[in-house]
C-alpha positions as CSV (number, residue, x, y, z in Angstrom):
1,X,5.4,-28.5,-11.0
2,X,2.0,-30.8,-11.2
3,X,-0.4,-30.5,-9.1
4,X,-2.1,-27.8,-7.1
5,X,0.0,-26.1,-4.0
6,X,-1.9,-25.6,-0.6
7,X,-1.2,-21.8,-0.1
8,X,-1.8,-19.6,3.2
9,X,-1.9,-16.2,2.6
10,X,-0.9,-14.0,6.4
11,X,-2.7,-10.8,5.7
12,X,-2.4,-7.4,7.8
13,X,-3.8,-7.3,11.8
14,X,-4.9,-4.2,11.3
15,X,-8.4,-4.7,9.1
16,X,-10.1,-7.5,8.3
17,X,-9.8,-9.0,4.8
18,X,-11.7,-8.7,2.3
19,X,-13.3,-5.0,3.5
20,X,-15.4,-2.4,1.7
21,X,-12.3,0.0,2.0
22,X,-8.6,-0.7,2.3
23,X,-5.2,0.0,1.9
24,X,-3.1,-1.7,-0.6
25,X,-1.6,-4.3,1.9
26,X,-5.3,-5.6,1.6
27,X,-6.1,-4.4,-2.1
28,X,-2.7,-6.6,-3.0
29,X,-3.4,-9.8,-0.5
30,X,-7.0,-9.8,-2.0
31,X,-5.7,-9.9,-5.7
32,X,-3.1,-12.3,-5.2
33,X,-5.2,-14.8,-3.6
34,X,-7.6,-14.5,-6.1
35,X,-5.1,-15.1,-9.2
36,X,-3.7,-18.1,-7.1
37,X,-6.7,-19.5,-7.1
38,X,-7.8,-18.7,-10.7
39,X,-4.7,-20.7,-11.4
40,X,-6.1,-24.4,-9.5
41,X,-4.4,-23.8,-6.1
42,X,-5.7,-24.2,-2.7
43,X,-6.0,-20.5,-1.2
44,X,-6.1,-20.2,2.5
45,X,-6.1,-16.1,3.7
46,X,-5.7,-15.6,7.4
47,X,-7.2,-12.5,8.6
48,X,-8.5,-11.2,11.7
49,X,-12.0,-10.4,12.6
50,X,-15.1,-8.8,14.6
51,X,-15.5,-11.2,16.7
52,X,-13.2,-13.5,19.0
53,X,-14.7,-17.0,17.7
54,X,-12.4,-18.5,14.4
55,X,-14.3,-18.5,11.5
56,X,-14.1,-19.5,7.8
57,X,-16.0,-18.5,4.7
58,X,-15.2,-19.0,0.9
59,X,-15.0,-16.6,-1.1
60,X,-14.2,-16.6,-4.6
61,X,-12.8,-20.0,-4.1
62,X,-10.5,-18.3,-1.8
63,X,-11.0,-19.8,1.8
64,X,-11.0,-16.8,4.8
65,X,-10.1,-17.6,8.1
66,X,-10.8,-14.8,10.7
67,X,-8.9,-15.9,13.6
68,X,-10.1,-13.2,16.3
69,X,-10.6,-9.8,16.9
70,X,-8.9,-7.0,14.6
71,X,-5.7,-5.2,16.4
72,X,-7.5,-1.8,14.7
73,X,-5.8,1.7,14.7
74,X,-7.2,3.3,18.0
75,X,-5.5,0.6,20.4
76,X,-2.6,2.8,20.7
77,X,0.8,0.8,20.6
78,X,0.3,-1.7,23.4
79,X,-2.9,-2.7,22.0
80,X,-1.2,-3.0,18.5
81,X,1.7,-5.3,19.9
82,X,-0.4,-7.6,22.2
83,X,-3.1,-8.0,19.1
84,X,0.2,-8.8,17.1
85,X,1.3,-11.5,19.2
86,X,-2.0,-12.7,19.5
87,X,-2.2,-13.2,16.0
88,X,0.8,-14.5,15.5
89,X,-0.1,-17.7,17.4
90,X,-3.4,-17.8,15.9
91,X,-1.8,-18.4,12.8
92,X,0.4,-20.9,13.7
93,X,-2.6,-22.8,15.4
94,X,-4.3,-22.8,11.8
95,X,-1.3,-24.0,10.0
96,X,-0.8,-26.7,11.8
97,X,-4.4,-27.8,10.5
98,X,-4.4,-26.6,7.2
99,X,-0.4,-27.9,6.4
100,X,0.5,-25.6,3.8
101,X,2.9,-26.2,1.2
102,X,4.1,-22.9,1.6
103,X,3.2,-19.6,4.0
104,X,3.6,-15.9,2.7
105,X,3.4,-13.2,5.2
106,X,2.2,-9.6,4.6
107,X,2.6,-8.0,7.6
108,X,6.1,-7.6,9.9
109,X,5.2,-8.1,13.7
110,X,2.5,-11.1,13.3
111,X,5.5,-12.5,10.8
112,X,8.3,-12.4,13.5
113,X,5.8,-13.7,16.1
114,X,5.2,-16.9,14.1
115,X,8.1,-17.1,13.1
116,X,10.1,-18.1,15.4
117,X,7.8,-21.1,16.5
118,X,6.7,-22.0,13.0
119,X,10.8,-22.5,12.1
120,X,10.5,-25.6,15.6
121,X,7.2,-26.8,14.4
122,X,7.3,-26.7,10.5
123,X,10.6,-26.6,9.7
124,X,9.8,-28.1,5.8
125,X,7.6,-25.6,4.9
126,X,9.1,-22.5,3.0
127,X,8.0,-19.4,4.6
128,X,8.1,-15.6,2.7
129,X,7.8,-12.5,4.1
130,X,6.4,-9.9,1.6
131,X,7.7,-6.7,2.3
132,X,5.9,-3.4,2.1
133,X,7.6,-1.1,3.8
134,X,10.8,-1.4,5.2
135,X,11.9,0.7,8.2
136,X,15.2,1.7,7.0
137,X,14.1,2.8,4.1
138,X,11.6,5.4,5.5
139,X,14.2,8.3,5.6
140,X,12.2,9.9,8.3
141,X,12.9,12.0,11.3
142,X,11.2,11.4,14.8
143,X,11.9,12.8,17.7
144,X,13.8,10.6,19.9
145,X,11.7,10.3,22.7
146,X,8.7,10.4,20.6
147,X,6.6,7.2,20.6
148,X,7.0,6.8,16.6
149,X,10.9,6.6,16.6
150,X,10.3,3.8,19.4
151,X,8.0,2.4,16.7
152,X,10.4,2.8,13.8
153,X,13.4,1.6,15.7
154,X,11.5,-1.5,16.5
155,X,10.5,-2.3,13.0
156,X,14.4,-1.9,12.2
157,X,15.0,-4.9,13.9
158,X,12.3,-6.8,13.4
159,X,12.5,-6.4,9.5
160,X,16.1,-7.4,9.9
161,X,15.5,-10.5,11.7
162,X,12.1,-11.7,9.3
163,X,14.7,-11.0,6.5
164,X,17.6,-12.9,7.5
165,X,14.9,-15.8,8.9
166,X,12.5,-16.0,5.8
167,X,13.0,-18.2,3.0
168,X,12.2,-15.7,0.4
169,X,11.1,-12.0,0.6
170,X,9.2,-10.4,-2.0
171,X,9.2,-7.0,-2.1
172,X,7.9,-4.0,-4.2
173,X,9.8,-2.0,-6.4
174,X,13.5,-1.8,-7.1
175,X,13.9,0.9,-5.0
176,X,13.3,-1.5,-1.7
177,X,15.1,-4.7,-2.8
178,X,18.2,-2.4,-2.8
179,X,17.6,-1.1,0.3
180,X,16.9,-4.6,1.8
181,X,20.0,-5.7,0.3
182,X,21.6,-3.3,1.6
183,X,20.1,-4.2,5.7
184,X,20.8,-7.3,5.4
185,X,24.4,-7.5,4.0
186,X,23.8,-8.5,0.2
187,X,21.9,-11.8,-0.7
188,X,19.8,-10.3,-4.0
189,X,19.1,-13.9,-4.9
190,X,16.8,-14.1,-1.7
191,X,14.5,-11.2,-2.6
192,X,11.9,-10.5,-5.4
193,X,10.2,-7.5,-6.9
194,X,6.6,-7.9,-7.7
195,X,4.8,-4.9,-8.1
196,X,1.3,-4.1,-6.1
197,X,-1.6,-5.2,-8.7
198,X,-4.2,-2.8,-10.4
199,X,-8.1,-4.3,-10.1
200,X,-8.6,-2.8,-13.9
201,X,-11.9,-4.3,-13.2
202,X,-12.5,-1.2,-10.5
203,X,-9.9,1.3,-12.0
204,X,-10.6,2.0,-15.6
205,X,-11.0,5.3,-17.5
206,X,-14.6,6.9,-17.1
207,X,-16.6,8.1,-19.4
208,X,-16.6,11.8,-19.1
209,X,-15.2,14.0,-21.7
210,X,-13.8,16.7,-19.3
211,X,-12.9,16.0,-15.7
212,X,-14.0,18.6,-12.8
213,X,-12.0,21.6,-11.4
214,X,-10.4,19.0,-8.9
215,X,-7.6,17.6,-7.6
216,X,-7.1,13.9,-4.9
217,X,-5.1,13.2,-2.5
218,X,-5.4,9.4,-1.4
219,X,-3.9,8.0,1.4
220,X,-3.2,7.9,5.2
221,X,-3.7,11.9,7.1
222,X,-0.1,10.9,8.5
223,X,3.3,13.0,8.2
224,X,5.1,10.9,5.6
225,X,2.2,11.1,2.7
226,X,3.4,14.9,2.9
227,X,-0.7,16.5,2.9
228,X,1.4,19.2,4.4
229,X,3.0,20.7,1.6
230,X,0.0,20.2,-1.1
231,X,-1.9,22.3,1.3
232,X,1.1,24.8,1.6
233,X,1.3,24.4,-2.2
234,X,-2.5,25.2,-2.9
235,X,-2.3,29.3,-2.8
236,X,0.5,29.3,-6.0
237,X,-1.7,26.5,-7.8
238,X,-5.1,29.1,-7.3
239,X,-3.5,31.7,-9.1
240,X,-3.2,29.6,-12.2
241,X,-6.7,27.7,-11.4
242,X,-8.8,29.9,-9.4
243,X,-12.0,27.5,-9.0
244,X,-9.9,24.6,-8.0
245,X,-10.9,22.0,-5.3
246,X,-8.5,19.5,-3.6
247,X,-10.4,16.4,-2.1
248,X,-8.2,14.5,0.5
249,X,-9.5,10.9,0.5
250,X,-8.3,8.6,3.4
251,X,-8.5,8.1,7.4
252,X,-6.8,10.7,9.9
253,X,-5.1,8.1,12.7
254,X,-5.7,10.4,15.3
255,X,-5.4,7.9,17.9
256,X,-2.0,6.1,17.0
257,X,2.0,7.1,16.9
258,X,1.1,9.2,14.2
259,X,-1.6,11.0,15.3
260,X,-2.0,14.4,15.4
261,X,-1.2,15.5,11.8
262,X,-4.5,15.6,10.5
263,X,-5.4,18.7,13.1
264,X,-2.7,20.5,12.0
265,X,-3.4,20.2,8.4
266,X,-6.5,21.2,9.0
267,X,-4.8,24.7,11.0
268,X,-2.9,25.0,8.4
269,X,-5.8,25.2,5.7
270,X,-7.6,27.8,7.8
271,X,-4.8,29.8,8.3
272,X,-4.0,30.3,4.5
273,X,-8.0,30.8,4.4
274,X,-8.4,27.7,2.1
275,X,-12.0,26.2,3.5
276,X,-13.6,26.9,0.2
277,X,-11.1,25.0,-1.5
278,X,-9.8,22.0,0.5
279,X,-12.3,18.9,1.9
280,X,-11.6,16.5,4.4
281,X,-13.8,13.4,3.4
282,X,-12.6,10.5,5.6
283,X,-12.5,6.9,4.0
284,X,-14.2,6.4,1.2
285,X,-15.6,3.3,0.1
286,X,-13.4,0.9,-2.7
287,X,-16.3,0.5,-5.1
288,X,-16.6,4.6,-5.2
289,X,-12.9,5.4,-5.4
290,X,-12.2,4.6,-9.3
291,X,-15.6,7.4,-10.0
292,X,-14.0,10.1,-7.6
293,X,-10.6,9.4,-9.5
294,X,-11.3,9.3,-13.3
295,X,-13.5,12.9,-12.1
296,X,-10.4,14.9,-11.4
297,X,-7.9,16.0,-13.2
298,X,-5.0,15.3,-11.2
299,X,-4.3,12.8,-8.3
300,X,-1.3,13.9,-6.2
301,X,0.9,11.8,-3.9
302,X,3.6,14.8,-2.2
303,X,5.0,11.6,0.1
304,X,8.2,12.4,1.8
305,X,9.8,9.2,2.8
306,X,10.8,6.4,1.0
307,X,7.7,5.5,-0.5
308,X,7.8,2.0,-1.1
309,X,5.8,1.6,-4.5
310,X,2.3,4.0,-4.3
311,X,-0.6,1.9,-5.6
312,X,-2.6,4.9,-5.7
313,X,-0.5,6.7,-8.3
314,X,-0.8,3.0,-10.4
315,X,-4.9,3.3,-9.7
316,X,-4.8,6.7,-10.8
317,X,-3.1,5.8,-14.5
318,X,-5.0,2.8,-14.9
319,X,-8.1,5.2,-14.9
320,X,-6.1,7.6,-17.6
321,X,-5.6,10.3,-14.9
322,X,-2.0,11.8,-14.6
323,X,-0.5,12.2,-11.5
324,X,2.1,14.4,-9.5
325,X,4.0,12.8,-7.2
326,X,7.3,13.0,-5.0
327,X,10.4,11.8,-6.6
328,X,10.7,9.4,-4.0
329,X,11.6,5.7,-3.3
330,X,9.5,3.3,-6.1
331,X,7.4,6.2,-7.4
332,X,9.8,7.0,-10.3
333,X,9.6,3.3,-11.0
334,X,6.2,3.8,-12.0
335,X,5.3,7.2,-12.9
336,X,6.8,8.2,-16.7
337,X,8.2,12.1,-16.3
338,X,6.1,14.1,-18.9
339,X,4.0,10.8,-20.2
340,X,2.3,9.5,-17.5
341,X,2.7,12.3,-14.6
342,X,5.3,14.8,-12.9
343,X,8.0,13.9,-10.8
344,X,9.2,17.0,-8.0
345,X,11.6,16.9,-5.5
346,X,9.9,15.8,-1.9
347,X,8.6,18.8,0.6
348,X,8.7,21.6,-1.7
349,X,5.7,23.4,-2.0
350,X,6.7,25.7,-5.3
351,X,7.5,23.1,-7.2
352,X,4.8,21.2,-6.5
353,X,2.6,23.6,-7.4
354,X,4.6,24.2,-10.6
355,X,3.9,20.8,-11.8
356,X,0.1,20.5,-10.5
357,X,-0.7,23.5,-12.3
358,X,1.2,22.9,-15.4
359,X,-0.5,19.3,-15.6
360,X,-3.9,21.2,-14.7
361,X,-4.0,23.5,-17.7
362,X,-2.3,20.9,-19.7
363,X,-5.2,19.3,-21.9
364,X,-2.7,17.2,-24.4
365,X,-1.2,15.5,-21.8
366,X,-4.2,14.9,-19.9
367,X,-5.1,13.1,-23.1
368,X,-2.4,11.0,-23.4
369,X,-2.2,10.1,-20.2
370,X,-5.7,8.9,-20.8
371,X,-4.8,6.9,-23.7
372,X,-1.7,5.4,-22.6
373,X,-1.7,5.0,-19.0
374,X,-4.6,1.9,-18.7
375,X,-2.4,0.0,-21.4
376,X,0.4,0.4,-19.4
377,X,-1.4,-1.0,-16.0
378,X,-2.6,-3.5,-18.4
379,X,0.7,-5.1,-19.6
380,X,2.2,-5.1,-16.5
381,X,0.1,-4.9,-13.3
382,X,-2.8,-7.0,-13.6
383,X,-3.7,-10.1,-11.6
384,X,-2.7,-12.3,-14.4
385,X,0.8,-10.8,-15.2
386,X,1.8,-10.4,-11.2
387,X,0.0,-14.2,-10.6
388,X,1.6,-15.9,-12.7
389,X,5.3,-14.3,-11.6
390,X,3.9,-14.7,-8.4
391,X,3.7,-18.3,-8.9
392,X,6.6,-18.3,-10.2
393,X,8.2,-18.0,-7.1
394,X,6.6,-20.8,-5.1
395,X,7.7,-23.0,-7.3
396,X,11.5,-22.0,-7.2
397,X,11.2,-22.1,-3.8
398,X,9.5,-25.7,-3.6
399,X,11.9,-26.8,-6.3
């Protein structure tokens, strides 16, 4: 195809993109529209903002439009959906300026809002919905009055509906094209697995010839990233390492559908009389995250749903540091059983604590990981191997 494309990129209502610390809906929206526009194409990222006002900046010759104030986590549900919507019709007021060739959603309910005007208003332009998470793959139990299974039941039918609507949905890992296949009754042609992108820029090996006495855990304080049983795991995994810390890296969303977990992790670690050996640090900013990485010896992601691909168990090889994860939705996909990490059945503490400790005291795979595991990332994770198969895509679709 000649010529450039006139992209807009639909990022996440939650934060504002680009930000000093993210999840990987941001880290992968940021990287993708910077490859697209490393390749010639116009770049338009539609974010939300601090203030109410629209406004534009350019950024890495990617253009930012931060249509209103952020729908943060602390809003509580009603404040979520009603910042959705809102959203939603922001973005279609942009796109009717900017008249993109194409639009590629990252987030569901801002998606489904705009949706269902944009198909009256720009019926010509291709629209994808880039799936990173997909209710019915969660494998998750809430109770059924409980404000979370409302949330999950929701997102079950929206998913279904952007699925069946969308042009094209792009989606993670292997592990979630099948399940969306599966939702929506078949049509495998429609969907596209493109794994999250490593910044090797940001996550690369460090320099130290012998990591600390610690172990990371990176991610949301929530139920399904599983905190719960590495804590419950930590007393079997002292016997073998006595001076070992565990650092938990990442927000506690106290005031949302899942909050609450974070206090009872924290019960739970003074109850087995592990202050001396567990840390609660918060967020921690993206520029710092490779350093507190490539300094331990182990990053560990115990998730117990279907975890749709884990960028932080990717971030964590790029930087030669093996990992110990769940075997769990797209997690085998990435994490090679006795090469690059440990694979243990989800919610079980001894065996987690098998594998952290055997990966712990295990110096030659510690070295090999270090050796292999940023060549890996490199030959198939970067920016320019997942831009160009991103590419790829818009162009099949635009024929």
């Amino acid at each position: 195809m000649s010529g450039s494309l006139n992209i807009c990129i639909v990022a996440s209502e939650f934060q504002p993109v680009p930000v000093a610390t993210w999840g990987a809906i941001e880290a992968v929206v940021c990287e993708h529209a910077r490859a697209l526009a490393e390749r010639g194409q116009q770049v338009h990222v539609l974010t939300v903002g601090a203030e109410r006002r629209v406004l534009s900046e350019t950024i890495d010759q990617v253009t930012y439009h931060r249509l209103g104030r952020a729908a943060v986590y602390g809003g509580g549900a009603a404040g979520t959906l009603t910042g959705s919507i809102r959203f939603g019709r922001a973005i279609n007021e942009r796109c009717r300026a900017i008249e993109p060739d194409i639009v590629h959603y990252h987030s569901r309910f801002p998606c489904y809002v705009s949706l269902k005007r944009a198909r009256r208003e720009r019926s010509a332009c291709p629209m994808v919905y880039h799936a990173h998470n997909w209710k019915h793959a969660e494998r998750m139990r809430y109770r059924r009055l409980s404000l979370r299974h409302a949330a999950v039941q929701l997102g079950r039918h929206v998913d279904k509906q952007i699925a069946r609507r969308c042009d094209h949905v792009i989606t993670t890992s292997r592990f979630m094209r099948d399940s969306i296949a599966a939702t929506i009754g078949g049509g495998r042609d429609k969907i596209s697995v493109l794994p999250n992108v490593v910044d090797t820029g940001l996550f690369k090996p460090g320099h130290a010839t012998e990591p600390s006495d610690e172990v990371v855990f990176v991610g949301r304080v929530a139920e399904e990233k599983g905190l719960l049983t590495l804590i419950e795991a930590m007393p079997r995994v002292l016997r073998e390492a006595p001076g070992l810390k565990l650092s938990v890296i990442g927000p506690e969303q106290g005031r949302t559908e899942r909050g609450g977990y974070g206090r009872r992790c924290q019960q739970l670690v003074a109850s087995l009389n592990l202050e001396a050996h567990v840390s609660f640090e918060g967020e921690v900013d993206n520029d710092r995250l490779p350093e507190r990485i490539t300094a331990a010896k182990a990053v560990v992601v115990p998730s117990v749903w279907g975890e749709p691909f884990g960028l932080v168990a990717l971030e964590a090889i790029a930087c030669g540091v093996p990992v110990v994860a769940s075997r769990v939705g797209g997690l085998p996909e990435i994490i090679d059983q006795g090469e690059t990490g440990m694979l243990v059945p989800p919610g079980d503490p001894e065996a987690l604590a098998e594998a952290l400790a055997r990966v712990i005291n295990d110096g030659a795979l510690r070295r090999n990981v270090h050796q292999l595991g940023p060549r890996i990332v490199a030959e198939r994770y970067t920016r320019d191997v997942i831009g160009d198969q991103l590419l790829a895509v818009y162009e099949r679709l635009l024929g």
